[in-house]
MIDO-257492 format. One record per residue (C-alpha): residue in one letter; x negated, y negated, z. Coordinates in steps of 0.1 Angstrom, whole numbers, padded with zeros to 4 digits, always signed. Each point is the difference from the previous one (the first is absolute). Layout:
aXYZ ...
# end
This chain:
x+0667-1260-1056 x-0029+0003+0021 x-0017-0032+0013 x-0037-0009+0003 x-0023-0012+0031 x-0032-0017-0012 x-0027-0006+0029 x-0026-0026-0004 x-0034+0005+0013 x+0008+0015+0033 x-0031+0013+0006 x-0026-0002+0026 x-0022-0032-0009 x+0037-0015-0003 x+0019+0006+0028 x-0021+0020+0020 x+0005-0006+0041 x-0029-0018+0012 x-0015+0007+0033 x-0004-0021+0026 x-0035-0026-0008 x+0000+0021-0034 x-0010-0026-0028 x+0019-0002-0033 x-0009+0026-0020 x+0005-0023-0031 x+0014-0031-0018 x+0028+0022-0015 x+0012+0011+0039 x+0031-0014+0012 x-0017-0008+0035 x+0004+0012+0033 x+0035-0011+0008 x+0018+0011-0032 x-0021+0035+0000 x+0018+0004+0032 x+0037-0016-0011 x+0001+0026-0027 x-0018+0032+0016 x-0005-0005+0037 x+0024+0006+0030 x+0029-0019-0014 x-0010+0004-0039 x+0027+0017-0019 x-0021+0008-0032 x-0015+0030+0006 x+0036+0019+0014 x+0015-0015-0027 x-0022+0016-0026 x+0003+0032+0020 x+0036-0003-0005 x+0002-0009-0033 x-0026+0030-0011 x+0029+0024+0021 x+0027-0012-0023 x+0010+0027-0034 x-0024-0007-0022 x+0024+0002-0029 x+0016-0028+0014 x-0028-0023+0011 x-0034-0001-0022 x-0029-0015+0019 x-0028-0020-0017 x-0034-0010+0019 x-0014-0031-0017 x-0037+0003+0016 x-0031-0026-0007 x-0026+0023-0009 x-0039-0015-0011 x-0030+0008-0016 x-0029-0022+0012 x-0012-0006-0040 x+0031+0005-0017 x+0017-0031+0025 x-0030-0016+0009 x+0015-0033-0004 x+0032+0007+0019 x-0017+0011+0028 x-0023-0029-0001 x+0031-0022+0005 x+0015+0020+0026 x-0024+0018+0016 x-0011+0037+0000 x+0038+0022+0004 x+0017+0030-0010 x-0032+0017-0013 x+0007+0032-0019 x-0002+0029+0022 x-0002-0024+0032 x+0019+0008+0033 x+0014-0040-0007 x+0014+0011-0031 x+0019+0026+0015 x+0038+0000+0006 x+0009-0010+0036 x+0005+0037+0024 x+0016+0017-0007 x+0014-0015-0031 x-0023+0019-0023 x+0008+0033+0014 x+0036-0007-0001 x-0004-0011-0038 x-0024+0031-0012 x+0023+0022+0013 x+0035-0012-0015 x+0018+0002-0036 x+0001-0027-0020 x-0025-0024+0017 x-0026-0019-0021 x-0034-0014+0005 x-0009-0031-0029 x-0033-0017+0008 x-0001-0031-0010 x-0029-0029+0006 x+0011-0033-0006 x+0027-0017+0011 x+0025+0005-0028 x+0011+0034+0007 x+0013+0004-0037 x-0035-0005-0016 x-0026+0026-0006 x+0017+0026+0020 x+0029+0027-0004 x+0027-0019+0020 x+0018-0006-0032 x+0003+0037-0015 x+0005+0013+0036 x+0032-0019+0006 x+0011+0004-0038 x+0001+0037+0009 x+0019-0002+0029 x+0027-0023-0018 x+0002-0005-0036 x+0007-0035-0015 x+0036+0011-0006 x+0007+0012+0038 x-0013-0027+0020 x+0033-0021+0000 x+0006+0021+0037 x-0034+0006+0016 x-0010-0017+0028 x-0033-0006+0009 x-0016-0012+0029 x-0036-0011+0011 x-0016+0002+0032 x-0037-0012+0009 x-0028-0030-0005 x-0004-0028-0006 x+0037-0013-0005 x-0007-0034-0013 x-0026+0018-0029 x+0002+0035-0007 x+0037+0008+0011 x+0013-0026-0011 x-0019+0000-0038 x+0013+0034+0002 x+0031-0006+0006 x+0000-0026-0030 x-0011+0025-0024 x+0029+0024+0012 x+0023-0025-0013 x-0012-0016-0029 x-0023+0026-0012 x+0014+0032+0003 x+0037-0015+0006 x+0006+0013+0033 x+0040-0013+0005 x-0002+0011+0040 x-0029-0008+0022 x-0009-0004+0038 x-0023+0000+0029 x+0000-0004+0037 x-0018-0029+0022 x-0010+0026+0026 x-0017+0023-0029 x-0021-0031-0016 x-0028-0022+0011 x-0027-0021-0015 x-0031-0014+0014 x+0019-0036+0002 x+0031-0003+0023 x+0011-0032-0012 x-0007+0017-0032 x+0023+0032+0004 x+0025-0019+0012 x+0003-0017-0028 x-0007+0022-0024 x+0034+0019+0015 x+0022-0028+0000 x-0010-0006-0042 x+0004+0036-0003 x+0036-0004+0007 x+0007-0032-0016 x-0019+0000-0033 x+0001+0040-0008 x+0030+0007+0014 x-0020+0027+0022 x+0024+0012+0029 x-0017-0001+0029 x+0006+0022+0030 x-0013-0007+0036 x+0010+0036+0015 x-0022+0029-0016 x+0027+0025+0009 x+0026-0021-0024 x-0026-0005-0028 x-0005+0042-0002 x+0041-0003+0001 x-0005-0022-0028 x-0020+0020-0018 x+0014+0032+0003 x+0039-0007+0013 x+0015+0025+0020 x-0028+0016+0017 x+0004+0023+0025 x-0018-0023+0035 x-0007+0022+0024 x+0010-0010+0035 x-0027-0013+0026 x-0011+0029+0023 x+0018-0008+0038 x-0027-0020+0019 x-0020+0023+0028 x+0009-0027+0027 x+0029-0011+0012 x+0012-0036-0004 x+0013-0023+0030 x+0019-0030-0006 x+0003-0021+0032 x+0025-0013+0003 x+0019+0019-0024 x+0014-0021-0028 x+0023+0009-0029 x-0008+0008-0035 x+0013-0019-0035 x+0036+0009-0005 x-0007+0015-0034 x-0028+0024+0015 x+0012+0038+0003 x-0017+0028+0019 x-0026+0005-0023 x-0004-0031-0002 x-0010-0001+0039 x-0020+0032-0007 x-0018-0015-0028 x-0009-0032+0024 x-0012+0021+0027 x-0021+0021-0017 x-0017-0028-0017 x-0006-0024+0028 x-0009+0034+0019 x-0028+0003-0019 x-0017-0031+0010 x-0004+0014+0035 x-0035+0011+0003 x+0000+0033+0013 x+0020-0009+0029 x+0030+0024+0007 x+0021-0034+0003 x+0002-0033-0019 x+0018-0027+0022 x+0017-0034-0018 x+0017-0032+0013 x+0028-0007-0026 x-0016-0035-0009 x+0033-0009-0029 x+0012+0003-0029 x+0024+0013-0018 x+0005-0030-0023 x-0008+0022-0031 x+0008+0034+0012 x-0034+0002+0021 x-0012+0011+0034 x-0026-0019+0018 x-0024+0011+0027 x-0028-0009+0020 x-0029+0028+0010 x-0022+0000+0023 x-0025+0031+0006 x-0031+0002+0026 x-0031-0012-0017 x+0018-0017-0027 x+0015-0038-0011 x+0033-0008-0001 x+0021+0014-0030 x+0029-0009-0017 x+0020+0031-0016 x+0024-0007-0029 x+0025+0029-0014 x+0023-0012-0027 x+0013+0006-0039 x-0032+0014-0019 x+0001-0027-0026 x+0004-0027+0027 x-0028+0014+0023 x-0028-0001-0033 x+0011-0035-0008 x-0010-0009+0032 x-0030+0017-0003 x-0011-0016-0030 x+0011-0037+0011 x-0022+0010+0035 x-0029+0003-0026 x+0005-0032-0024 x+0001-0023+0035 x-0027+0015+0023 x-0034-0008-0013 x+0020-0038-0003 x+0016+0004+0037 x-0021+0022+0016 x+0007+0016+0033 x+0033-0020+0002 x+0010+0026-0026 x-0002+0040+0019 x-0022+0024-0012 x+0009+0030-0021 x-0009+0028+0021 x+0016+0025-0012 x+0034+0009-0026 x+0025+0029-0010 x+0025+0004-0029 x+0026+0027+0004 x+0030+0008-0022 x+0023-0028+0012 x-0024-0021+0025 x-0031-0011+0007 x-0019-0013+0029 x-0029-0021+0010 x-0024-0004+0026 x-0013-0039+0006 x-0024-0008+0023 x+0002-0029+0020 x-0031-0021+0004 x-0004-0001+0035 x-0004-0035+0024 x-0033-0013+0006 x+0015+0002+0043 x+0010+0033+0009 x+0025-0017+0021 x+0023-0017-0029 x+0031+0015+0001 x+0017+0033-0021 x+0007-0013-0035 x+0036-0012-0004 x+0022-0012-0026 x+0010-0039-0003 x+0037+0014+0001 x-0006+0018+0031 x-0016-0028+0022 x+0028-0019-0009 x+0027+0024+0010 x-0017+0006+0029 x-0005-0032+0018 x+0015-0033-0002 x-0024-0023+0017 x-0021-0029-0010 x-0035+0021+0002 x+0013+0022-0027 x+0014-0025-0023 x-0035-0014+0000 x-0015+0029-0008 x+0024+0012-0026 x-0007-0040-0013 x-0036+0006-0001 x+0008+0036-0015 x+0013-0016-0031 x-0023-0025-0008 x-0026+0030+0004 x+0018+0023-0026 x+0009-0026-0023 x-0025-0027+0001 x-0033+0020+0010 x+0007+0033-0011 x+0027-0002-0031 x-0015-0032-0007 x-0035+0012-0010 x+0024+0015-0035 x+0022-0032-0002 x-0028-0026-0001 x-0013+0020-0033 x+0034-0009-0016 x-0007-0014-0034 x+0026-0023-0020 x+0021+0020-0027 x+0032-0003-0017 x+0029+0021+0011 x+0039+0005+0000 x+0010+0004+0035 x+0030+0018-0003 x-0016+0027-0023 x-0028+0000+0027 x+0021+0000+0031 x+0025+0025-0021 x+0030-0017-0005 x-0003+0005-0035 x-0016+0026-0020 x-0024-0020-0026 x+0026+0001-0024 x+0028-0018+0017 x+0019+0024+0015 x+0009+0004+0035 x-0011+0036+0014 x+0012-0005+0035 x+0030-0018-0005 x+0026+0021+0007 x-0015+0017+0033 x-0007-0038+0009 x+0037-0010+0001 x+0011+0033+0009 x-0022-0001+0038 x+0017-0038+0001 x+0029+0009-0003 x-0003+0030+0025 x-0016-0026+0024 x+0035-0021-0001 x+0022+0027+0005 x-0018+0012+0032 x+0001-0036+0013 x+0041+0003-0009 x+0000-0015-0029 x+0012+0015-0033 x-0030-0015-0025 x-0029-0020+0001 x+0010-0033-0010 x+0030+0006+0026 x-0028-0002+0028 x-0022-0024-0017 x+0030-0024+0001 x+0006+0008+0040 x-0034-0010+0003 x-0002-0034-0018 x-0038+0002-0013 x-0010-0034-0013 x-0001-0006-0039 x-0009+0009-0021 x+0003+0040+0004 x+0010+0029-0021 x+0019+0034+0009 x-0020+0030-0009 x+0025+0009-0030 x-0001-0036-0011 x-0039-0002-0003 x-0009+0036-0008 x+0029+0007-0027 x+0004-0039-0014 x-0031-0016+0006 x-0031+0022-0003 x+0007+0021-0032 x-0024-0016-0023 x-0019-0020+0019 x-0037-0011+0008 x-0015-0017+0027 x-0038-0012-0016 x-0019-0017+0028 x-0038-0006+0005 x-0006+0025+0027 x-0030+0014+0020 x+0000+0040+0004 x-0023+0018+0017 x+0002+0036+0014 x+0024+0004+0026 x+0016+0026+0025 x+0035-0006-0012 x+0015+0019+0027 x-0012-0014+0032 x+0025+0011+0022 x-0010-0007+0041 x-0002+0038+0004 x-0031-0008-0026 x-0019-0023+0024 x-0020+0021+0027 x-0018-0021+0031 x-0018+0002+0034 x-0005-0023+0026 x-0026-0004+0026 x+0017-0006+0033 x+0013-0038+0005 x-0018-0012-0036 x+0023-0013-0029 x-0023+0007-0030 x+0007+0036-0012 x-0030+0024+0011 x+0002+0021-0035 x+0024-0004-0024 x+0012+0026-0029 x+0024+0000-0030 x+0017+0029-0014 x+0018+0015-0026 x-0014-0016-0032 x+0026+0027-0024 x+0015-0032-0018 x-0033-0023-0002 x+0006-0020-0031 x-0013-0034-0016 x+0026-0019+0009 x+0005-0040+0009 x-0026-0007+0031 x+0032-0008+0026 x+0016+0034-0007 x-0013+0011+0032 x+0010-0028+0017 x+0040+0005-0012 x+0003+0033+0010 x-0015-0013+0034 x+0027-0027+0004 x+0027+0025-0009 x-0008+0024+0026 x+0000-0024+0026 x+0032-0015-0011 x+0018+0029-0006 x-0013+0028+0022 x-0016-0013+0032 x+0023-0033+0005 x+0028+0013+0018 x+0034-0015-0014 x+0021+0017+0026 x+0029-0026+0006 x+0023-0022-0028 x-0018-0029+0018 x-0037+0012-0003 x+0013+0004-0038 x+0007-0036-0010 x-0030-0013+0022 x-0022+0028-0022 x+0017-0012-0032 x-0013-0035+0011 x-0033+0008+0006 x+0001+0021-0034 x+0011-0028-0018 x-0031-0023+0009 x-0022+0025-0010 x+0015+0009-0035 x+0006-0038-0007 x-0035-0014+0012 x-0020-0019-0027 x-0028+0017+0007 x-0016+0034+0020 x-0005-0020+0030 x+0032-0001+0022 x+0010+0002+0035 x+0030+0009+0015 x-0005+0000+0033 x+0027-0025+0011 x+0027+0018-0011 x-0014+0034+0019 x+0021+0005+0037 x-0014+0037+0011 x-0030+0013+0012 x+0000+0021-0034 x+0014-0034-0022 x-0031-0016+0012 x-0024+0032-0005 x+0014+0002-0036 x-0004-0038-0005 x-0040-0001+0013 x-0006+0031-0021 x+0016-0013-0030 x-0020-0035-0003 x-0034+0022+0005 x+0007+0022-0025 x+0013-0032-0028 x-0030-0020+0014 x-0026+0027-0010 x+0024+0006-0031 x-0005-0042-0006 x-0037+0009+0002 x-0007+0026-0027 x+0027-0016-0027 x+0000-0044+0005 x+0013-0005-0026 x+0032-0015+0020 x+0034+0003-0020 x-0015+0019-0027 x-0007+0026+0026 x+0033+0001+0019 x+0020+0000-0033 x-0016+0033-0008 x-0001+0013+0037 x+0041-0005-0002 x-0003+0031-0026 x-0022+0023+0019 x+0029-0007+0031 x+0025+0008-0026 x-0015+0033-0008 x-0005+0015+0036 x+0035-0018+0013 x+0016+0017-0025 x-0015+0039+0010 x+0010-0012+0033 x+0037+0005-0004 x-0009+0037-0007 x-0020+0004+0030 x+0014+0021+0031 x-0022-0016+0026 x+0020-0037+0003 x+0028-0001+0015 x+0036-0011-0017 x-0006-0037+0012 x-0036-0003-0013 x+0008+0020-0036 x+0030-0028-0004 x-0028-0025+0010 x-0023+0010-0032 x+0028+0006-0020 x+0005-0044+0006 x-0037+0001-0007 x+0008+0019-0032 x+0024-0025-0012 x-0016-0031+0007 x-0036+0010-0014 x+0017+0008-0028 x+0019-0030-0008 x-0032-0023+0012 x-0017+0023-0029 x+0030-0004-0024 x-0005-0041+0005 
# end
């Protein structure tokens, strides 16, 4: 069964590029900066089309949806909204070369319709009643592309399903925009949760979607050669064309130059590469390569945060999909002083030096990111009603347990490299105060069935703010962070405003706390305990640190629940639900490969007691 791509309205006085100082054209225009997300340097619509008109057309039937006026006829549309799309107008025009592409090819429709219901007064109806009979829709897909997503697409897309019974529909973020941001954002997110609309961020898997097993033609090598200095090593999963895929798409950002050179800047932690550019004449740049899917839902998170964040968030320059990967090039808003330093990840600094200037400046790094920056999104957190363990994922809305079984399974894995033959054999070696809970015991006894209602305060949120996330530069012998930057918004989600701030916490705990000695591990488990246990955010642990890095760990850890005290005051209410966000990441921790044995068996203890505080 052959599926169906409707586009909405991509046409010039829509989505046309705007040149620079060039005025709207029109109410009905999506303006200057969406014009260019969807059609300029890193817009995806127009290849996508071009793709999408190269696929059989006995597989793939293509509809243009296009506004089309006549100054009498809509005289009092056009009063509302402005002369647009007159008949025979270059602004009513397909996009180029989209009109060519669609003259020429089988099975590729024009219906004209002028008002915004797309079934009414025009031949949309009959057209896709042609194409699939009432009897054979049960297995066509369609999709929809175009403008505006919170009106047109998405009335549209209604009508798809309840008018003309449409069991399978779709459409991509990168593909739709509207004249609203706040607007098409939300229009997306209903799209999903009322119509049950699946909604793809990669264009490349919503034409998979579409039409399954489509032949994607590999990306042509890159003409220059990529250096990586100093060299680093690729995802263990990755094969050879894997590697050939990556360089010939971060090849491609190089300019013309017969060589592309990048500083491996991290990664890794979801089967990416990270780089940093930098080319005569040009900012800094950040260059990403990871999973296809992963790489556009960081792409569309960079979009829902920036006009909110601004240049905290990297710019878009430029972005690439190939058959397994995809890449990105962000530019880095440059310092206002020339002489601040390269950028350089939180993670790094600390590696790197141990002395008091840099915990300073890592302890004026995070109040940055997560008071200044990330706080301009939590502050906006509204009061709502939520179950947080569906929200955090413990559960799965309906009481069961979806992660369970890995959950007790890493546990129990974490025991047997610390010589032990089962969780609960180690959790007894270490003595955790009560109450606690061994993975089994809370995950196969406890949770099934169970809700966790609170009064909670969500607000967009990173939710996976790793210290390889948090970019900085210094001015030489200052403490305040020159520029800051955030990256890797693939998992932003409206979440609890302190998720941030857990993931945080666990990082520091688990992967840049060094836990290297059976002492260092009961004197961590100390500290650890004060912080689980407080009564509220604020806590300080200070007295129980004995190393340089104790006492970095204990500084950095009552700046980040001080500024986590500030956004959320709501005392015990707020640490009662922060214990659930540490759950959440201390329980991924016991999967992870960077911590060592000592420090997985150290949030495996976490594991146990959070979840018997939570238990009661």
């Amino acid at each position: 069964m052959s599926a169906i791509l409707v586009t909405q309205c991509v046409q010039n006085d829509f989505v046309r590029s705007l040149a620079p100082g060039e005025p709207l054209p029109n109410l009905v225009h999506v303006g200057r900066l969406e014009a260019e997300r969807l059609c300029g340097s890193a817009g995806a619509l127009v290849g996508f089309l071009e793709q999408a008109h190269g696929v059989e057309p006995e597989r793939l039937a293509i509809v243009h949806v296009v506004d089309e006026h006549d100054p009498v006829r809509h005289a009092a549309h056009l009063e509302r909204f402005r002369p647009h799309c007159l008949a025979g107008s270059d602004g009513a025009r397909l996009v180029e070369p989209v009109g060519e592409l669609a003259r020429l090819r089988p099975r590729t429709f024009h219906v004209t319709a002028g008002d915004l219901n797309d079934f009414e007064d025009s031949s949309l109806e009959e057209t896709l009643d042609a194409l699939a009979p009432p009897g054979e829709r049960g297995e066509v897909r369609v999709g929809v592309v175009g403008v505006w997503t919170d009106v047109k697409v998405a009335m549209l897309l209604y009508d798809l399903r309840t008018r003309w019974r449409a069991a399978h529909l779709s459409t991509c973020t990168a593909l739709t925009a509207s004249r609203s941001i706040a607007a098409h954002f939300r229009a997306l997110e209903s799209l999903g949760e009322v119509l049950g609309v699946e909604v793809h961020d990669s264009p490349g898997r919503f034409l998979e979607w579409l039409v399954p097993g489509r032949a994607v033609p590999a990306v042509p090598p890159a003409k220059a050669a990529l250096r990586i200095e100093p060299p680093c090593g690729v995802p263990s999963f990755w094969t050879d064309e894997h590697v050939a895929e990556r360089d010939a798409l971060a090849g491609g950002f190089a300019d013309g130059q017969a060589e592309l050179a990048l500083a491996p800047l991290g990664g890794g932690f979801s089967g990416a590469q990270v780089f940093i550019a930098r080319r005569p004449g040009h900012n800094a740049s950040v260059v990403k390569v990871g999973a296809r899917d992963e790489i556009a839902g960081e792409r569309f998170g960079n979009e829902r945060v920036a006009r909110v964040l601004g240049d905290v968030v990297p710019t878009l320059h430029r972005w690439r999909e190939g058959r397994h990967l995809a890449a990105m090039e962000l530019e880095l808003a440059e310092s206002a002083d020339p002489a601040a330093s390269a950028p350089a990840t939180f993670q790094r600094l600390d590696r790197d030096d141990d002395g008091e200037p840099t915990t300073a400046r890592l302890e004026r790094t995070l109040e940055a990111a997560l008071g200044w920056a990330l706080g301009r999104l939590y502050r906006g957190a509204e009061k709502d009603n939520a179950d947080l363990l569906s929200s955090y994922g413990f559960t799965d809305g309906r009481g069961g347990v979806p992660f369970g079984a890995s959950v007790i399974a890493k546990a129990d894995a974490v025991a047997r490299e610390s010589g032990f033959g089962h969780a609960r054999e180690l959790l007894e070696s270490a003595r955790p105060d009560e109450p606690w809970l061994e993975p089994r015991a809370f995950y196969e006894e406890w949770l099934p069935g169970r809700a966790l209602t609170r009064e909670v305060y969500p607000s967009l949120v990173h939710a996976d703010l790793n210290l390889a996330n948090i970019l900085v530069s210094f001015r030489e012998g200052e403490e305040e962070p020159a520029r800051l930057w955030l990256i890797d918004f693939a998992r932003l989600a409206r979440l609890p405003c302190l998720t941030d701030f857990a993931k945080v916490e666990n990082d520091l705990s688990y992967i840049l706390l060094p836990c290297a000695a059976a002492d260092a591990q009961a004197r961590l488990q100390a500290m650890q305990e004060a912080r689980l246990t407080a009564a509220t955010l604020e806590v300080d642990v200070s007295a129980l640190a004995q190393t340089a890095r104790e006492m970095r760990y204990a500084r950095l850890l009552r700046a980040l629940r001080a500024t986590a005290a500030r956004i959320d005051p709501r005392g015990a209410e707020a640490m009662a639900d922060y214990r659930v966000a540490l759950l959440r990441y201390a329980a991924h921790t016991l999967g992870f490969d960077e911590p060592s044995p000592r420090q997985r068996a150290l949030a495996l203890v976490a594991c146990a007691r959070l979840a018997g505080a939570i238990a009661g």
